[in-house]
Every structure is written in C-alpha cells, then in structure tokens.
DOROZA-149782 format. One record per atom (N, C-alpha, C): residue in one letter; x, y, z. Coordinates in steps of 0.1 Angstrom, whole numbers, padded with zeros to 4 digits, always signed. Atoms other than C-alpha are relative to their C-alpha. Example, Ala and Ser with C-alpha at 12.3 -4.5 7.8 and 13.67 -1.06 7.14 Angstrom:
2
A+0009-0012+0000
A+0123-0045+0078
A+0009+0012+0000
S-0009-0011+0000
S+0137-0011+0071
S-0008+0011+0008
***
This chain:
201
X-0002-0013-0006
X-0602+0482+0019
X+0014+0005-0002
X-0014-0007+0005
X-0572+0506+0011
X+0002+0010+0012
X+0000-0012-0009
X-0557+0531+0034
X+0005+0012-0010
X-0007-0007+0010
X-0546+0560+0015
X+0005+0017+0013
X-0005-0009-0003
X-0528+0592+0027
X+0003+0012-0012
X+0004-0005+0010
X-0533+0627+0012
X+0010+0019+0009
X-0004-0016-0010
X-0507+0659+0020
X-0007+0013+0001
X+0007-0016-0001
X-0521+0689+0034
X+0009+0010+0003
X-0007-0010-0009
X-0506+0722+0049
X+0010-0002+0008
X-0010+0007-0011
X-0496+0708+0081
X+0000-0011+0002
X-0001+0012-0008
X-0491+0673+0079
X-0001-0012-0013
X+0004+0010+0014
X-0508+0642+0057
X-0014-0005+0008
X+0014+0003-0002
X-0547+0633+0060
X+0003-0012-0005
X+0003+0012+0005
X-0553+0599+0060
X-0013-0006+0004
X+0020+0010+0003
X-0588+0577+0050
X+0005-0015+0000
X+0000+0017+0003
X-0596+0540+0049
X-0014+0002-0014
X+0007-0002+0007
X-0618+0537+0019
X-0001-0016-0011
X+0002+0009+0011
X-0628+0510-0007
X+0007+0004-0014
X-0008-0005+0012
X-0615+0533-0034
X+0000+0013+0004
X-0005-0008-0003
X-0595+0561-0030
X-0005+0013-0005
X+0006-0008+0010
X-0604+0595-0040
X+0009+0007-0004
X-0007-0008+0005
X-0586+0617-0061
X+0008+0009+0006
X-0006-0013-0008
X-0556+0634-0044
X+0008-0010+0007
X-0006+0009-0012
X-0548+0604-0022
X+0010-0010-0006
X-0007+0010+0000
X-0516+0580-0022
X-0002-0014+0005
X+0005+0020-0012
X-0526+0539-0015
X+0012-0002+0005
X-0008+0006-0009
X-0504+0533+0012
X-0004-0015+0008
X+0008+0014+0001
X-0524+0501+0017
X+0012-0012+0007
X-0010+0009-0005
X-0498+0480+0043
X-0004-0006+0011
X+0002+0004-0009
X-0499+0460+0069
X+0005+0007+0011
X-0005-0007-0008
X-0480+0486+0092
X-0009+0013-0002
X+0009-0014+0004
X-0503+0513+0075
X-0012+0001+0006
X+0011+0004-0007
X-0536+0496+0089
X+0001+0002+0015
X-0002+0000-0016
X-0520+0487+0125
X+0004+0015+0006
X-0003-0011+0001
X-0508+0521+0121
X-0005+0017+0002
X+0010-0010+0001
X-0531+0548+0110
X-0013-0004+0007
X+0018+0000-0006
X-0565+0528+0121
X-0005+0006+0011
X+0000-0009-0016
X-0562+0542+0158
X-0008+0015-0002
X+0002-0015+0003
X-0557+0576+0146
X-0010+0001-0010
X+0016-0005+0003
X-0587+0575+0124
X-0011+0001+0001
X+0008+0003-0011
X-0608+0565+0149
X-0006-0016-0007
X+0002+0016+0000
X-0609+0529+0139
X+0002-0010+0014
X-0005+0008-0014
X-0614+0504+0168
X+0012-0017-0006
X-0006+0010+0000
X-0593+0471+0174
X-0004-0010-0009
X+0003+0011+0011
X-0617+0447+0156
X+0002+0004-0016
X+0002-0003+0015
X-0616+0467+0126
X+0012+0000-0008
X-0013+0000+0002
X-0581+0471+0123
X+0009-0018-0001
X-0008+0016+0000
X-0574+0430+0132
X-0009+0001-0015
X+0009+0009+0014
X-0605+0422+0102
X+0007+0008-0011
X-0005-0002+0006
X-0582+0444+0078
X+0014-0007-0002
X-0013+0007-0001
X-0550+0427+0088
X+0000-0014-0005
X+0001+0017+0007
X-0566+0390+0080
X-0004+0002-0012
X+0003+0000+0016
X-0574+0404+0045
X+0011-0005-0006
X-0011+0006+0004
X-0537+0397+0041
X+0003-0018-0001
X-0004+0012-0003
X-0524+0366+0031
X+0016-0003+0002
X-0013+0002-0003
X-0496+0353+0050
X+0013-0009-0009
X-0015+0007+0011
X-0475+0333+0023
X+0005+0014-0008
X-0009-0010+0015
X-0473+0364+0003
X+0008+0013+0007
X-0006-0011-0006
X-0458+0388+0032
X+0015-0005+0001
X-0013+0009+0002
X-0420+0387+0028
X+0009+0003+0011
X-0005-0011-0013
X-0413+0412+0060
X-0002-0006+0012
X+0002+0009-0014
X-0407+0392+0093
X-0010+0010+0011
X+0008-0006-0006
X-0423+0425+0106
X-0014+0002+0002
X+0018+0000+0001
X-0459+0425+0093
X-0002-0014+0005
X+0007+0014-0005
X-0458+0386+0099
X-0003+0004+0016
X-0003+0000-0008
X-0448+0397+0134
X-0013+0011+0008
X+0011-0013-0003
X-0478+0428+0136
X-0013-0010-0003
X+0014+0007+0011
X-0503+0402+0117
X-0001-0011+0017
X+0003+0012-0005
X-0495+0377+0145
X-0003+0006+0018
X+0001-0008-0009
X-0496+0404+0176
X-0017+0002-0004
X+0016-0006-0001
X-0532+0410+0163
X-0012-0016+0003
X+0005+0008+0003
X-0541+0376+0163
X-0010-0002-0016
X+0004-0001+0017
X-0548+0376+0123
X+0000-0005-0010
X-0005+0016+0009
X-0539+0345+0112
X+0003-0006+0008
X+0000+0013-0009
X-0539+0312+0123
X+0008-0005+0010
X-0010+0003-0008
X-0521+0297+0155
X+0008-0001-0001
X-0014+0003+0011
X-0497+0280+0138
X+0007+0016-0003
X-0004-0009+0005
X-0487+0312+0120
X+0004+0008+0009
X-0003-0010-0014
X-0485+0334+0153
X+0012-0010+0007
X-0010+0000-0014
X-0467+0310+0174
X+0018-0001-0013
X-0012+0004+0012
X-0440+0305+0140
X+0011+0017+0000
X-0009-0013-0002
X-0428+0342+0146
X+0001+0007+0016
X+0000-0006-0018
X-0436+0349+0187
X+0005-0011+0006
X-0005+0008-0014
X-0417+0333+0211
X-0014-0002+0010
X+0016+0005-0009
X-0439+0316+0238
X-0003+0006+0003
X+0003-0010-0009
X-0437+0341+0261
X-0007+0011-0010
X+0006-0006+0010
X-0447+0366+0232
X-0012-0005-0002
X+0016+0005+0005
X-0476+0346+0223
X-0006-0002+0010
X+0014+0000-0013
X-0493+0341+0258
X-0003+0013-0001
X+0006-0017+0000
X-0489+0380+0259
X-0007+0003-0003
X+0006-0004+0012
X-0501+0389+0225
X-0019-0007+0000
X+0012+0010-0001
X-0532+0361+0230
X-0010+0009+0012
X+0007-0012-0012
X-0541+0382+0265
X-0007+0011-0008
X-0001-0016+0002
X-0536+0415+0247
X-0012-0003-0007
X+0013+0006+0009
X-0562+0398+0220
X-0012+0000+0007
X+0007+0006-0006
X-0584+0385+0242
X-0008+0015+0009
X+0005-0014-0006
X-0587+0419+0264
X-0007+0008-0010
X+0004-0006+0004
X-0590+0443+0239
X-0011-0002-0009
X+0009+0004+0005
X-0616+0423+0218
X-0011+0001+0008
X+0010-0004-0009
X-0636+0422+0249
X-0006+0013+0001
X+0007-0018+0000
X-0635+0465+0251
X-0006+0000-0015
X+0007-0004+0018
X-0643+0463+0211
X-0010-0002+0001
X+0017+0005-0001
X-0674+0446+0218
X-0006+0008+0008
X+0004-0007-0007
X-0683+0463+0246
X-0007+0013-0005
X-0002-0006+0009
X-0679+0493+0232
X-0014+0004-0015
X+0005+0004+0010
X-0696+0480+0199
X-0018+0001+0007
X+0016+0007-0005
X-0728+0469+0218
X-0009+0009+0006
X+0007-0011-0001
X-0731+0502+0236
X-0007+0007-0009
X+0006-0011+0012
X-0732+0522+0205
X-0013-0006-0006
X+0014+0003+0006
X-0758+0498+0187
X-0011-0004+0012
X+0007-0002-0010
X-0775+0499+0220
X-0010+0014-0005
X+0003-0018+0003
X-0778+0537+0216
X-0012+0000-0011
X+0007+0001+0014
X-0790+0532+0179
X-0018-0006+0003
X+0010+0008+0001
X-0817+0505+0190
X-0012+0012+0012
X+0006-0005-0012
X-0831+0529+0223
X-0003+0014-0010
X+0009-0011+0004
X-0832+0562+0201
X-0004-0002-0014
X+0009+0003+0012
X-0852+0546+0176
X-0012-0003+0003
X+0015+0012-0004
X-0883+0529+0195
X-0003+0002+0004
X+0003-0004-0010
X-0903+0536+0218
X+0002-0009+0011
X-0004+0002-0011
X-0902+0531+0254
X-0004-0014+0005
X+0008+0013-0005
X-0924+0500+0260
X+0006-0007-0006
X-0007+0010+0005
X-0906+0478+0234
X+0011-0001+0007
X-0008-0002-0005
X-0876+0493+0249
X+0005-0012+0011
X+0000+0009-0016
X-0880+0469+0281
X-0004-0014-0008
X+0007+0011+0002
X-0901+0441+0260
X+0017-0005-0003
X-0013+0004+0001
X-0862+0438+0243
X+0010-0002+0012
X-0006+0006-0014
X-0843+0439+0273
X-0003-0006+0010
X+0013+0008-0012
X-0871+0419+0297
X+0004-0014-0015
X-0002+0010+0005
X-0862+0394+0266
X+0018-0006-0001
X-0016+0004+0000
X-0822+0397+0265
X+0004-0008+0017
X+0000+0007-0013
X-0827+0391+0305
X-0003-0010+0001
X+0003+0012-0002
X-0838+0363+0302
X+0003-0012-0010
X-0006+0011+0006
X-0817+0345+0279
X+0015+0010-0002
X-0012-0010+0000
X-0785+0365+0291
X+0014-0003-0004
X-0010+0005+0009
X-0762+0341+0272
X+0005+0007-0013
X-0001-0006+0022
X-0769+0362+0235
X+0013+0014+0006
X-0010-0018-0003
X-0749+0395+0256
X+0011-0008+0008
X-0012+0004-0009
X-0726+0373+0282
X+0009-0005-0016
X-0008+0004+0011
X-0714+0353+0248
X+0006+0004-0011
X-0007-0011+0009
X-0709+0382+0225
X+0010+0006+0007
X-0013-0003-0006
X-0690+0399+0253
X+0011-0007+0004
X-0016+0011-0007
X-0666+0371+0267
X+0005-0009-0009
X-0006+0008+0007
X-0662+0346+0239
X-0001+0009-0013
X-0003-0008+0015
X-0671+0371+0205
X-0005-0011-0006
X+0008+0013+0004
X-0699+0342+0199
X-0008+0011-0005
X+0009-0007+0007
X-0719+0365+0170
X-0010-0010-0002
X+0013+0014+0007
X-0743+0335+0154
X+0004-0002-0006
X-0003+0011+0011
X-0745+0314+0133
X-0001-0004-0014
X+0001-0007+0011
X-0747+0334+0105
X+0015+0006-0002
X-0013-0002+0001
X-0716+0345+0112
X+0015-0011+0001
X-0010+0012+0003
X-0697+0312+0111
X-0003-0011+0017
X-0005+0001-0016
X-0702+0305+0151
X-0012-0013+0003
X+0007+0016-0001
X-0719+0266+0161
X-0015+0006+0008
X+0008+0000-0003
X-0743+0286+0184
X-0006+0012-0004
X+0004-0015+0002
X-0772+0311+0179
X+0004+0012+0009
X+0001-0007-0009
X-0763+0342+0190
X-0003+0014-0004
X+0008-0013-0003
X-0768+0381+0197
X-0004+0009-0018
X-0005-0008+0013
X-0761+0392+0159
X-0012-0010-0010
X+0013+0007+0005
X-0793+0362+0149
X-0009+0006+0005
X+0010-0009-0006
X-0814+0382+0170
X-0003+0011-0004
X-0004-0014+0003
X-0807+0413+0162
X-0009+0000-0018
X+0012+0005+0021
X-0818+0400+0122
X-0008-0004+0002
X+0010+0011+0002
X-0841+0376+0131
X+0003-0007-0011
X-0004+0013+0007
X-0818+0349+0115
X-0001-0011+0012
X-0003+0013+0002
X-0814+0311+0122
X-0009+0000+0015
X+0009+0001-0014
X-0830+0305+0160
X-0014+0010+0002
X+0011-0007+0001
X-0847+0337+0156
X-0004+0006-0007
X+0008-0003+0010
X-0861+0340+0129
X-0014+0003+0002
X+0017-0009-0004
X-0898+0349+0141
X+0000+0010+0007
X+0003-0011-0012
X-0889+0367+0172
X+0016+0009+0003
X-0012-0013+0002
X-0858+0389+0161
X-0004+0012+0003
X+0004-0015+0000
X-0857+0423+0163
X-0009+0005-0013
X+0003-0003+0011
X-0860+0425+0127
X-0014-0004-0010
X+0015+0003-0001
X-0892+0406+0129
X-0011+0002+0008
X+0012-0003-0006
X-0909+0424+0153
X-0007+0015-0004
X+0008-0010+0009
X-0935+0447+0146
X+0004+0016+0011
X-0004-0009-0009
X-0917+0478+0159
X-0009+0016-0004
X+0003-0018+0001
X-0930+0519+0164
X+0009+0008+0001
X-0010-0010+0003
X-0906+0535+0149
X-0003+0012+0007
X-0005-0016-0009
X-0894+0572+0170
X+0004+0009-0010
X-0011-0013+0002
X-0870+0588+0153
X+0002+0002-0019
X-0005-0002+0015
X-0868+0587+0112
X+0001-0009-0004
X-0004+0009+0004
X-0854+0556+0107
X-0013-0015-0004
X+0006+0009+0001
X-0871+0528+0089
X+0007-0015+0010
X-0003+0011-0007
X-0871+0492+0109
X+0017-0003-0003
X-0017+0011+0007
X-0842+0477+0084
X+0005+0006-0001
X-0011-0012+0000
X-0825+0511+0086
X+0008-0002+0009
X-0007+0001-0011
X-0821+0511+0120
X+0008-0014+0006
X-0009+0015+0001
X-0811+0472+0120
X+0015+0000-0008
X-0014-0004+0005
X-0782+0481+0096
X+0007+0006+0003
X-0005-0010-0010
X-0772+0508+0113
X+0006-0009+0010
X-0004+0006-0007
X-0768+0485+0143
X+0012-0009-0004
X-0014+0011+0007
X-0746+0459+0122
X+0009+0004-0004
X-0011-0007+0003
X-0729+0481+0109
X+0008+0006+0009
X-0009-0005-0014
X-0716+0494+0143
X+0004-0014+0006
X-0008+0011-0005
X-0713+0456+0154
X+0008-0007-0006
X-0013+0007+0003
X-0699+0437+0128
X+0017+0012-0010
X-0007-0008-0001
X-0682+0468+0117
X+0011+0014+0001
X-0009-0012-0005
X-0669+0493+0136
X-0002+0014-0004
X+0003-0016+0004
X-0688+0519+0122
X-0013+0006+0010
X+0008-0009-0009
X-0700+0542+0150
X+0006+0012+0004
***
C-alpha cells in the first residue's frame, strides 16, 4: 500500500492506493500513514496493519521507530527498546482501547451489510446462533481473537462468517441464504471481510 499526495487549488488531496494514479506524489512513510490515515477516513486497525508493513531494521529515524512502537506495530521487544516504561503501559492501553472501538465499529458496519442483505427470519436464525455461542462476538471484541484462519489458536467470528475451520458446514457462507437486496451470497461475505479484516466501510 502507498500513500500518495496530489496538489489541488486549495491545499493537497491525498489517497492510499496499491498504485498511484497519475498526478500523485508517493509520500509512502511511516509518519505519512500515522498521519494522513485519520484524515482519509481510515480507522486505527488499518493504519497499525500499514505501519507493520515496515521493517524495523531498515528505519533509521528514532521517530517512526518511536510512532511504529506507539501503534503497537512491531514486536515487544522493539516497542519497549524506544518507550520508556511508563510510555509503554500507556501506549499498550492506548492499543488495547482503541482496537477494541476498531472492532466495534468494524462489526457494526459488517453487521449492517449482513441485515440489509437477507431476509428477516435468517436474520434471528444468525443471531439466535451467535447467542448462543457468545464467545465468536465477546472474543473478537475484547481479545481481537478472528480465527484460525487468521493465525489465532481458536475458532472464531471471521471462521463463521466463511464457513472456515470449525465451521465449515454451518457458516454463514455455507448456509443456504435468500438473498434481499442485489448481492450475491459471496458478494455479500466479501463485502463483510472486507469491512472486518479491512477497514473498508
């Protein structure tokens, strides 16, 4: 991912983009990411998962180490090597909170996606099934436990969601749904992932 910046009239337009488009300057930094992401309506997770694209041997700026280690963005070690203690219980909090609103957040929107897709009666069969195994939503929101697809030891909300590893039969992705609104089944499943793992909503 690249950030790039592009002057206008009044000011400078800036994108995140895979490849930039014609017009635009790669300003592509670690201060550019923590920086601009806000203001382009990027949330927190998206902004840390851009900052661990970096690798820390090759930054030579005590300040990006020092922004990379405030986001939690690299390894322990590496955070507590530029934050004083007291900095690093902070910074760990500051982590710790604002990951929790990212998900939050995150879960509404693919909430949204999954309700104005389907109809009403599945509507409840899915949440009459998240109720009753309220660990896949408590453990996405409090620990940022996706599944085990995504690296994480147990199944969780983001294997459901596909109908990977645990639930693989009785996923979302494997149920026989009535589509509402336009969207094919695996439309609307991407859609969802793509607002959880992310940040695009």
């Amino acid at each position: 991912m690249n950030s790039g910046g592009k002057q206008i009239a009044d000011g400078t337009f800036y994108i995140a983009a895979e490849t930039l488009p014609t017009g635009y300057a790669d300003i592509t930094s670690v201060l550019a990411f923590a920086n601009i992401g806000p203001f382009i309506g990027k949330d927190y997770k998206w902004v840390r998962k851009q900052l661990q694209s970096f690798s820390w041997e090759s930054l030579n700026s005590v300040k990006d180490k020092t922004t990379i280690a405030k986001y939690k963005a690299t390894s322990e070690e590496n955070c507590k090597s530029v934050l004083s203690h007291s900095e690093y219980v902070h910074w760990m909090s500051d982590f710790d909170l604002r990951s929790q609103d990212c998900r939050r957040t995150r879960l509404a929107n693919a909430k949204s996606i999954l309700f104005s897709e389907i109809d009403l009666n599945i509507r409840y069969q899915i949440l009459g099934f998240l109720n009753s195994v309220p660990t896949l939503i408590s453990n996405y929101l409090d620990h940022g436990i996706e599944g085990t697809s995504d690296g994480d030891p147990l199944p969780g909300l983001f294997n459901y969601i596909e109908a990977t590893g645990a639930f693989a039969s009785s996923g979302i992705a494997a149920m026989n749904l009535t589509m509402s609104n336009g969207l094919t089944k695996q439309e609307m499943v991407t859609a969802m992932m793509d607002c959880l793992r992310n940040g695009e909503y």
